[in-house]
Structures are given as structure tokens and as C-alpha cells.
N, C-alpha and C positions, 0 to 999 in steps of 0.2 A: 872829961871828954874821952878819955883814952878808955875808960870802962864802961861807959857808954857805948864806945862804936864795937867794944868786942862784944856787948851783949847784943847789938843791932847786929854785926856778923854772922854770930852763933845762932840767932833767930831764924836769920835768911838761909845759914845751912842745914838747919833740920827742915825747913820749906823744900828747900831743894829736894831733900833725902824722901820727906814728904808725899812730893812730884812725885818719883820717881817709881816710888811704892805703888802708888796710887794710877800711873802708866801702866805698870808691871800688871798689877791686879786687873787694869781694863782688859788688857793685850790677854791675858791668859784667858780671861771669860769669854773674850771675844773667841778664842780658837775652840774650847770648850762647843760655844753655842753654835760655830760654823760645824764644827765636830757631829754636832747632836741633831743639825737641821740635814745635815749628807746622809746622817743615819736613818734621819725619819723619810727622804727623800726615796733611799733603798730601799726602805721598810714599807713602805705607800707604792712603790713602784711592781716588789715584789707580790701585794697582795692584791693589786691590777691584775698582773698577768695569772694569778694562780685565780684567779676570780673568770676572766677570757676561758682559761683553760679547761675550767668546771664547767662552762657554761658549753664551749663547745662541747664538750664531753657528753652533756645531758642530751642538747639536739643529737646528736649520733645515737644514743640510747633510745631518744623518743622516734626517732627514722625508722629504728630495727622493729620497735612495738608498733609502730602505724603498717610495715612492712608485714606483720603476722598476722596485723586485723585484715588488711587488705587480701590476705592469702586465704582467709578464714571466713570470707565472706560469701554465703553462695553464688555459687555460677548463673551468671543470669541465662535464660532463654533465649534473647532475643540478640541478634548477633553482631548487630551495632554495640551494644552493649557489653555483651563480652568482650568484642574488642580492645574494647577501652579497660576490662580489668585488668589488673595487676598481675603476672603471671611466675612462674619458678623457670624465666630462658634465659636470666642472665642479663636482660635489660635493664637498666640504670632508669630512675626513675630522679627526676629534681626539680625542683624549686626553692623558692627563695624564701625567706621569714627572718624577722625583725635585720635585713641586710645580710644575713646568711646565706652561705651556698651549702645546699645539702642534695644529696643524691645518695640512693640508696638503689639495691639489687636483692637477686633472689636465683641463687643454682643448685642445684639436685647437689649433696654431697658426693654420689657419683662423678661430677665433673671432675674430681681429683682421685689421685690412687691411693688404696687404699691399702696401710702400710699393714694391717694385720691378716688380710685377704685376698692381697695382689698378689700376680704369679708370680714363680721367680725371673723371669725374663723381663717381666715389666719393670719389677724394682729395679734389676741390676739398669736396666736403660735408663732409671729417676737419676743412677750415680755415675755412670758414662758419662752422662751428658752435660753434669759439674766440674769434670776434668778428671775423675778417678780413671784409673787403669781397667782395662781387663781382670786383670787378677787381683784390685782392690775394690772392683766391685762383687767381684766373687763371693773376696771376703767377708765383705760385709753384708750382702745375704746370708748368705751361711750363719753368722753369731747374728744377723738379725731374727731367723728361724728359729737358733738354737735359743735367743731369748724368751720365743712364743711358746716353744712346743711344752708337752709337760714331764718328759722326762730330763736325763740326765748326760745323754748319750752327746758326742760331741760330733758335729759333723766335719768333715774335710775341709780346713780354713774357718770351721768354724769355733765357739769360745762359749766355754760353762762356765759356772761357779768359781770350779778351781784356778781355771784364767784370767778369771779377775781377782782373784785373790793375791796371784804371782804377779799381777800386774801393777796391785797397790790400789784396786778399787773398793770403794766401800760401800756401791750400788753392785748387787748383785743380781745376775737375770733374773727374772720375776715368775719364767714358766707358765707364762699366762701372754693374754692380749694388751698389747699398751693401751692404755687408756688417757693417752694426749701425746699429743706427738713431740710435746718437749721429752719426753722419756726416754726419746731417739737419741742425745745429748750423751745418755750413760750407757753405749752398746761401745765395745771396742773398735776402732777404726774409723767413727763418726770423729770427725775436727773440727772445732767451732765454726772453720769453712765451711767447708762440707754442708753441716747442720742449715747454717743459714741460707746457704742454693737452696737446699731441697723441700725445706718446710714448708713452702709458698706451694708446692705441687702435692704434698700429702695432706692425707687427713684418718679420721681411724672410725669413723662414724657412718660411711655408705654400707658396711661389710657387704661389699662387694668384691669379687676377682677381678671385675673389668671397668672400664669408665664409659658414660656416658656421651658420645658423639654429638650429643642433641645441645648440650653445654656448656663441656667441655672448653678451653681455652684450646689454640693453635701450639702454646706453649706445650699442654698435658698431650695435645692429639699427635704432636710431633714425634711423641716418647713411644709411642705402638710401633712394637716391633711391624719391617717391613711394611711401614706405610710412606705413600710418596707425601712428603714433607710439598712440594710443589704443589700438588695436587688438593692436599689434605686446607694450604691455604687460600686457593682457591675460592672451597666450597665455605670454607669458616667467611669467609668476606660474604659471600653470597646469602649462607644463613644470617649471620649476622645483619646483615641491609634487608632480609625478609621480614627479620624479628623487627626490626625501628618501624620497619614502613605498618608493620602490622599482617605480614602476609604469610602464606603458608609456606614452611621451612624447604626448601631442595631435598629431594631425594639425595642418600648418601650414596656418592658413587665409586663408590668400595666397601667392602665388609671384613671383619677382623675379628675371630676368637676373643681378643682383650675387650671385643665391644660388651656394655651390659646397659640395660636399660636404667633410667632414675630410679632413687629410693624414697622413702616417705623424710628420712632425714634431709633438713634443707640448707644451707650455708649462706645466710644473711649476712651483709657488707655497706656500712653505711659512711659517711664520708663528708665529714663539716669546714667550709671555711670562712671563718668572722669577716667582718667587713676591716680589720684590724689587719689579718693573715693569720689569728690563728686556727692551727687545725686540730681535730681530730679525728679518731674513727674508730668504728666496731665491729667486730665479725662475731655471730653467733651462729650455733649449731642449733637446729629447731625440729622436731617433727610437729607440725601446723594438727594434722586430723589425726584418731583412732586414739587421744588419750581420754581417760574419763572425763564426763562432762565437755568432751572438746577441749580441754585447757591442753596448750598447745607447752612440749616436754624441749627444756634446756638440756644441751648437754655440752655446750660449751660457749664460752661469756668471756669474750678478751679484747684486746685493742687488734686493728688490722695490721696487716701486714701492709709496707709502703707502698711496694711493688703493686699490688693487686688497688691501686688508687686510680680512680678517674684523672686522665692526662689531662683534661681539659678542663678542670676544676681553678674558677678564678671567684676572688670576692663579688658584690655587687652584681648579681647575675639580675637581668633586667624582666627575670621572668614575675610576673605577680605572685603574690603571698598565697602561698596553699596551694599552687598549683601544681603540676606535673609534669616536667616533657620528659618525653623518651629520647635517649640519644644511644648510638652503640654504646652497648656492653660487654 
């Protein structure tokens, strides 16, 4: 009996031991497989929203190409009809598709200053009006000049070569015209601040000296030396509620050297939001007519800027599929 009960013992403690393994091994797979289902849960979640995201992206690209055909389309005769076309004033154009909110526009690059062509008075007023000083926007004309120009000569506040060289830069002025206005980024005395006020207002594609009044934002009109800021929003509300209703724009009741007419170069802005919330957007740079065969010329292809967003852009907009309303711009 007595060798008996220790081999019945010994039985039940490897059972035990057994158990315990065999708990052990559940427990561990179990945390493993909750492990590998959170992973795939991230991994499925993340390829959702990258998937929304593409997808708005495309609507914004397909807006700016129906925005170029629509621009390219000829002018009809008949003046109900033209009306109703598509036009380069700045008016927002939107509807809704598969639950989408999109809204797209169209302004003369002129609406903005023009950072290779503007005066110097104009510019210095784009960095006044970001908080720079007197004498730091001086500055920065000046080495923004001394960037363009093609010699070597350094202006008063302003910065060549050797300037940046003592300064530890390893972008050097280029002596030429910028050709994107991120390039503004590598000029001394531009601050990521700074950069990011002012990009929303430039652009380097009108080669124009002056802006566009016909446009033009109340933001850019406000930057013209000696114009009444009170006044000048006035008339932008007025034009602006002329352009929705469809009617002919207000005579402008002041005039300004910094005025220039639009260019052939156009500034497309298109603006998507899923029935989800998410968004996107695109701004390109386009001249619509005068290239061969009509194929309408890129010269610049980016995401928009937040600012320049339709305020009143909400999911589910109740308008039908394919259609258009005009709302201010």
C-alpha cells in the first residue's frame, strides 16, 4: 500500500505540473493572438484612413482638371449662357459626389504679389504686416533683391554669397528669379514664422509689379500702399456679392500704381471633404490658352494652403451629384 499511494502521488504531481504548463502555454498564446489581432486592427485601421486620404486627394485633382476643361471651353454667344460658365473671379464652384463636398475656384495669379516682380514697397508691406519691423523689412528686401539680381554687388541691409557663407548657409543666392516660393525659406532673415504668414500672399508666376483688384483677396488689397483698408472692404464685399449673384463687378473707386491687370497664368484651388471628414486640397498653377495644340501649361502642382479653405465647407452637402452652386469666393 505504502508504494502504492506514493506512485498514485507522484502521478497526480506530474498532473498537476502538467496543468500548469499547459495554463501557461494557453495564457501565453492567448496574449500573443490578442497581440497580433490589436496589430492587425492598427494595420486595417491605418490602411482605411490612407485609403479616405488617396481618395480625397484624387477628387481635389479631378476638381482642378474639370476646373481647366471648364476654363477651356469656348465662350458661348448667348448671354444666359455665358453666365452660367465657369469663369477666372475667384468664385467657388461646389457640389457634391459619391457624399463628398468639393468646391473648386479659379484666380488670375495676379491676385497675389508677385515675389520676383513686385515693387519694393509692395513687398516690404507683405513683411510689415506679419509683425516684421521697419528695418527687418527693409532688410529683407534688400537680400531678397540681392538674391534676384545677377550680379554680385551687395545692397545696404542687404546679403550675397559671402553672407551666407559667414552665416553657415549652404544654399546660396541663386542670381536669378525664384522659381517657387518655398526658395523664400533660404534668403537671410525669412524665420519659419515669417515664411509661413507670408507664402499664402505670394506667388512667382503672374510676373507682374502689380496685383490684380478684380481678384485679388481683401487680405492682398489691404497690403497696397496707401489704400483705405475701410474702403477697399467695402467694395471687395460688393464685388464679391456681384460675382455670386452673376452681375457686373462695381467700378473700382480708387486707383493705385501697384494696380496691374490679370495674367494668362491662373491659380486653381480645389477643396474635398468625405462624408467621414476627411479632407484634402490642391492648388495649381495653369495657363489654360496660347500653349500648343491648346494643352493647357503646369507650373505648379501642390497641396493648398489651409488658410486659402472654403469656411463653410461641411460633409453631406445636400446639393445633387455633379452639380454646381456658386457661393462667395
Amino acid at each position: 500500500m505504502t508504494a502504492k499511494l506514493k506512485r498514485y502521488r507522484r502521478v497526480q504531481k506530474q498532473k498537476g505540473i502538467a496543468l500548469i504548463m499547459v495554463l501557461g502555454l494557453v495564457i501565453f498564446l492567448t496574449v500573443i493572438a490578442l497581440s497580433f489581432s490589436d496589430s492587425q486592427r492598427v494595420s486595417t485601421q491605418v490602411t482605411s484612413n490612407a485609403l479616405a486620404s488617396a481618395s480625397a486627394q484624387a477628387a481635389a485633382d479631378g476638381a482642378v482638371n474639370r476646373m481647366v476643361f471648364e476654363l477651356s471651353r469656348p465662350r458661348s454667344a448667348d448671354a444666359q449662357s455665358a453666365l452660367a460658365q465657369w469663369k477666372i473671379d475667384g468664385v467657388v464652384h461646389q457640389w457634391a459626389e459619391n457624399g463628398s463636398q468639393i468646391a473648386v475656384s479659379a484666380k488670375s495669379e495676379t491676385a497675389k504679389i508677385d515675389l520676383n516682380f513686385a515693387s519694393e514697397p509692395l513687398l516690404k508691406r507683405v513683411f510689415t504686416s506679419v509683425g516684421a519691423t521697419e528695418e527687418e523689412a527693409d532688410a529683407i528686401v534688400a537680400c531678397i533683391k540681392d538674391w534676384t539680381d545677377a550680379d554680385n554687388l551687395k545692397r545696404p541691409n542687404g546679403a550675397e554669397a559671402d553672407d551666407y557663407r559667414a552665416a553657415g548657409r549652404k544654399v546660396l543666392p541663386a542670381n536669378d528669379f525664384f522659381i517657387a516660393i518655398e526658395e523664400l525659406q533660404n534668403v537671410i532673415g525669412i524665420s519659419p514664422k515669417i515664411y509661413n504668414a507670408v507664402a499664402p500672399l505670394l506667388t512667382v508666376q503672374s510676373r507682374s509689379p502689380g496685383i490684380d483688384p478684380q481678384t485679388a483677396s481683401l487680405t492682398v488689397l489691404s497690403l497696397v500702399p496707401n489704400i483705405d483698408v475701410a474702403q477697399a472692404q467695402t467694395w471687395v464685399a460688393a464685388r464679391d456679392q456681384a460675382l455670386l449673384e452673376g452681375q457686373p463687378v462695381p467700378p473700382l473707386p480708387f486707383s493705385s500704381p501697384y494696380f496691374a491687370s490679370g495674367t494668362n497664368a491662373v491659380r486653381i484651388r480645389a477643396d474635398v471633404v468625405t462624408p467621414s471628414g476627411v479632407r484634402a486640397s490642391r492648388e495649381a498653377s495653369v495657363r489654360v490658352g496660347g500653349a500648343p495644340r491648346g494643352r493647357p501649361q503646369y507650373f505648379l502642382w501642390q497641396p493648398g494652403f489651409a488658410t486659402d479653405a472654403p469656411a463653410n465647407m461641411t460633409p453631406n452637402l445636400p446639393n445633387p451629384a455633379g452639380t454646381a452652386g456658386r457661393v462667395n469666393g
